[in-house]
C-alpha positions as CSV (number, residue, x, y, z in Angstrom):
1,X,0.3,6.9,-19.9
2,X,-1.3,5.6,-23.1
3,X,-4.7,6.2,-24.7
4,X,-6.1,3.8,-27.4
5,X,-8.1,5.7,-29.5
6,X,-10.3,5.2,-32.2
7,X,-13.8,7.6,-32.0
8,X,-11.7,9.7,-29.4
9,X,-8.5,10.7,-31.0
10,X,-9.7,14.1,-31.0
11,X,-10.3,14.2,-27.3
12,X,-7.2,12.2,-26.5
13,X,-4.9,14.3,-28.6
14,X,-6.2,18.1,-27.4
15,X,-7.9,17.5,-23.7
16,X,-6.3,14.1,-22.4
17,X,-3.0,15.4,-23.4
18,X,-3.5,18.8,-21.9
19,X,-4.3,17.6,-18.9
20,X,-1.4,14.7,-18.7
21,X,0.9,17.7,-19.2
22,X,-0.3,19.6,-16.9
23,X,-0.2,17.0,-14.5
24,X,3.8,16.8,-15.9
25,X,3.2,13.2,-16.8
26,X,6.9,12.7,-18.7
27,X,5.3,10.8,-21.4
28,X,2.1,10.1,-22.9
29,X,1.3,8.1,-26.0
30,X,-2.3,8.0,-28.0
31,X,-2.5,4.5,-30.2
32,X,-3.9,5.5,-33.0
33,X,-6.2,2.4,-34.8
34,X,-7.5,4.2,-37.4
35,X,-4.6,5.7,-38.3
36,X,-2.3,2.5,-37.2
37,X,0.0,5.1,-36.0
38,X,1.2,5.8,-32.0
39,X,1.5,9.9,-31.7
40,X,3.7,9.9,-28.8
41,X,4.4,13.0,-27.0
42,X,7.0,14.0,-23.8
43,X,8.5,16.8,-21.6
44,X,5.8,18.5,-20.0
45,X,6.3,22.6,-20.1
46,X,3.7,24.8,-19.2
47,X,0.6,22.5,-19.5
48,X,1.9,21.4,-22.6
49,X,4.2,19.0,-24.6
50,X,7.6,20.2,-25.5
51,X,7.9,17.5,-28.4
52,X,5.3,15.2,-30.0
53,X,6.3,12.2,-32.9
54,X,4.6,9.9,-34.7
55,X,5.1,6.5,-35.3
56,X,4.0,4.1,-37.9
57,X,6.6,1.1,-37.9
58,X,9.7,-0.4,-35.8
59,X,9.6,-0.1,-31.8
60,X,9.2,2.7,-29.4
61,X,11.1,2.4,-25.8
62,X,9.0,4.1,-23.1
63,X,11.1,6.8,-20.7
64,X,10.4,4.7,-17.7
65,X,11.4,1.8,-19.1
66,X,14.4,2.4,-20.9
67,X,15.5,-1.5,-21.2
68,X,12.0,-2.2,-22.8
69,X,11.0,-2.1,-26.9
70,X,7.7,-2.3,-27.4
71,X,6.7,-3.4,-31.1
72,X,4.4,-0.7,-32.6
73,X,3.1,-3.5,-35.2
74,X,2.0,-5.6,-32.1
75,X,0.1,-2.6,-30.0
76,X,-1.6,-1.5,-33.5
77,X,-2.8,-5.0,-34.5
């Protein structure tokens, strides 16, 4: 699941992602645009996420897509 955010980052980062957990989405990711940064977070435990990472440059490859790369420069503009 991904959020673009940019006057909800707040809301995206505590709420959003408490919820996705909860509903043991394996991996949700908030873009960032003020920030130009993707805060990606997976494994769901408890209504929360196990492990959470930033990303400012290179390529991300989403869990369900493992043959993918997605270019963080390109989704951040």
């Amino acid at each position: 699941m991904v959020e673009v955010a940019k006057t909800s980052l707040k809301k995206d980062l505590e709420l959003k992602a408490s919820i996705s957990a909860g509903a043991e989405i394996p991996e949700y990711w908030v873009l960032d645009l003020s920030a130009k940064q993707i805060i990606v977070f997976r494994e769901p435990k408890d209504g929360k996420y196990a492990t959470e990472e930033t990303i400012v440059d290179g390529t991300i490859t989403p869990l369900a897509f493992l043959e993918i790369q997605v270019s963080v420069e390109k989704l951040l503009g």
